[in-house]
N, C-alpha and C positions, 0 to 999 in steps of 0.2 A: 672359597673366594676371599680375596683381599678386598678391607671396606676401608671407608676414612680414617679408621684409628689408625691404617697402617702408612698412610697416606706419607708421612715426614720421611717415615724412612726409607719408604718404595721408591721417593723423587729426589733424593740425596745427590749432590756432586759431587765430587772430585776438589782436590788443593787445589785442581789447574784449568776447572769449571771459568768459561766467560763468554758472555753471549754472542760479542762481535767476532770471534775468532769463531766460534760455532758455527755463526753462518757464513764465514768464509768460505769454511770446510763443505759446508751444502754447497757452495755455488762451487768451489772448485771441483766436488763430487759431480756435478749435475755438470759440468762440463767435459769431464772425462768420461761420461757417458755418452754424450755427442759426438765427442772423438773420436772414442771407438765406433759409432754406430755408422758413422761417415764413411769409415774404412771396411767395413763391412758386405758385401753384393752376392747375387748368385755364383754358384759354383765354389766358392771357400767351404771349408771343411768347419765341422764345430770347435774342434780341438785345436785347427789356426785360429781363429778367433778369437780361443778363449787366451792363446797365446799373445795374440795380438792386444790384447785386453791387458794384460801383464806389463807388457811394454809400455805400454800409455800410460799407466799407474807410477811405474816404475820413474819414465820421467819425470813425473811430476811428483817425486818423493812419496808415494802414496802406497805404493804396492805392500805396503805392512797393515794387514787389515785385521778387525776385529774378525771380521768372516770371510769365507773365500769368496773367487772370485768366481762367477757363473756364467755365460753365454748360453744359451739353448737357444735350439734352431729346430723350428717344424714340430712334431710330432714331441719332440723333449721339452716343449715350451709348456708340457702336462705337468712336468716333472713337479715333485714337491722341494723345500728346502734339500740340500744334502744329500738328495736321491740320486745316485749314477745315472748320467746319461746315456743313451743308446747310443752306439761307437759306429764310427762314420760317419753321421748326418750332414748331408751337403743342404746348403740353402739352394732351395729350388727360384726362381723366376717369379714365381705368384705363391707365397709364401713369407713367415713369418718369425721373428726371431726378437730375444729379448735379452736385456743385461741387467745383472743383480752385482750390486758392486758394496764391499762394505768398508770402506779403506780409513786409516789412522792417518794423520799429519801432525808429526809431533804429536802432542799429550793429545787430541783432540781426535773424536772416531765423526766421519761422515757414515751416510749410508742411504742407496738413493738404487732404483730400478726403472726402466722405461722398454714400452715393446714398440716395436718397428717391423715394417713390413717393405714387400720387394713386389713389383706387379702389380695385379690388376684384381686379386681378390676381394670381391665386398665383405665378405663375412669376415675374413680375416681382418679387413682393417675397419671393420665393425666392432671386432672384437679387441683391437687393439684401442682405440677410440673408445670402447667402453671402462675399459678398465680404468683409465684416469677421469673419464669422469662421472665413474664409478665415487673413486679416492677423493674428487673434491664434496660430489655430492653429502657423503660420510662426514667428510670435514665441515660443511656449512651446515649440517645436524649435529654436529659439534659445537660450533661457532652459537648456534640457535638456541641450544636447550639444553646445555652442559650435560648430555648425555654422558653415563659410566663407559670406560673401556667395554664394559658386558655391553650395556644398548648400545652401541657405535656397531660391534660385529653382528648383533641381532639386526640393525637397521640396515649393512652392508649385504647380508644374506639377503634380506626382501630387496633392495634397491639392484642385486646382481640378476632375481630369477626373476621382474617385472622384465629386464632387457635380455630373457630367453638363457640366461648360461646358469653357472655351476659357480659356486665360491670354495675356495680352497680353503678351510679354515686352520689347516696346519701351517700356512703360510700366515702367520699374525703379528701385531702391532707390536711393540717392543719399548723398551728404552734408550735412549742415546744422551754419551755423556762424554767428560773426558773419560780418556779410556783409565780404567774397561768400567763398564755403564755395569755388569752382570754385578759390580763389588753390592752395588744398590740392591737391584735387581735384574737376574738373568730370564724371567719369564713373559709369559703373553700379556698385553694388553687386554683381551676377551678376557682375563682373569681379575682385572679390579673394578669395584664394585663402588671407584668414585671418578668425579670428572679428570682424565690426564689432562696436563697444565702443558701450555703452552711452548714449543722449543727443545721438549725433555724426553717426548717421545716421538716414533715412526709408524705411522700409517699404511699397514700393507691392504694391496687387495692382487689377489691370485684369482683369476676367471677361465670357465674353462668349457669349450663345447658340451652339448647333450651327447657327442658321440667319442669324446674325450681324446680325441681327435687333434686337438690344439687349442693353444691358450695365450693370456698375455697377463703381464705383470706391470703393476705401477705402484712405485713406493715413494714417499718423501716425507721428511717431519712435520709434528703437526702443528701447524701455524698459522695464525689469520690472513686475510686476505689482501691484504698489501706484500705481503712476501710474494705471492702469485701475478703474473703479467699476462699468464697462459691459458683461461680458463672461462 
């Protein structure tokens, strides 16, 4: 475990480190994920999607990412990071689908996830609805009690299986900086052992049925509550 002493040099930036253009990048991030998710419906294929995802990036200077780019639909929304997809996945009608996006603009990396859903599923949009505020709950026990990166995913685990699902903990918090943030640190948040600071890191939560079955993801930096209008 990484503790305070290591703390300086875990939360390091970049020459090209600045906070306003940071949350540019978040808000332009979190908009290209609306983008996409707009042009998104039943009957699309995973792999148009994910191509369509590409496109939007692209126009907006973005598609050079720290990480690639993800869509899952259905049954792949289990998937962990980096995991292949199962090939073909069409969006069904009453179903579910998520975006993981990690993209650079200029010196500067965003990185933002949101799941979405199609029809008339409860559970499904139970499950998407939990996931984020799953992510805020975690954040305002952040906000609260300057919990370590370790207690924020200890508290994430209990706040995921009080509302019946699964936490993914291979999906975990991370760093964000100018690019590339890994020069700092390229590991989990669940691995320091002191409070992450505000703006420097990303907040993940991966949730996932008891029949693993389908899932949804919600990520965004971690931030207080006036960055938030959604919650």
């Amino acid at each position: 475990m990484l503790n305070l002493a290591d703390r300086d040099a875990l939360e390091a930036v970049g020459q090209h480190y600045n906070v306003s253009t940071m949350m540019k990048v978040r808000q332009m991030t979190r908009n290209a994920i609306l983008d996409i998710a707009r042009q998104i419906g039943p009957g699309m294929v995973e792999k148009d999607a994910l191509e369509l995802a590409k496109d939007v990036l692209a126009e907006r200077e973005m598609l050079k990412g720290w990480h690639g780019v993800f869509v899952r639909f259905g049954r792949n929304t289990t998937k962990t990071f980096g995991a292949p997809s199962q090939p073909g996945m069409v969006l069904g009608k009453d179903d579910i689908f998520f975006i993981d996006i990690g993209p650079t603009w200029q010196e500067w990396e965003g990185d933002g996830g949101q799941t979405f859903v199609t029809g008339e599923d409860s559970e499904k949009a139970r499950c998407a609805a939990d996931s984020k505020a799953i992510f805020h709950e975690v954040r305002s026990h952040w906000l609260k009690t300057g919990a370590t990166g370790k207690a924020l995913y200890q508290f994430a685990v209990d706040a995921t299986e009080r509302r019946g699902w699964l936490l993914n903990l291979d999906l975990n918090g991370h760093r964000l900086s100018d690019f590339p943030h890994s020069a700092a640190y390229g590991g989990a948040m669940s691995d320091i052992e002191f409070t992450p600071s505000s703006q420097l890191w990303v907040l993940e939560i991966h949730i996932r049925n008891q029949e693993n079955t389908f899932g949804a993801f919600f990520e965004d930096m971690l931030l207080e509550d006036e960055y938030f209008d959604d919650f």
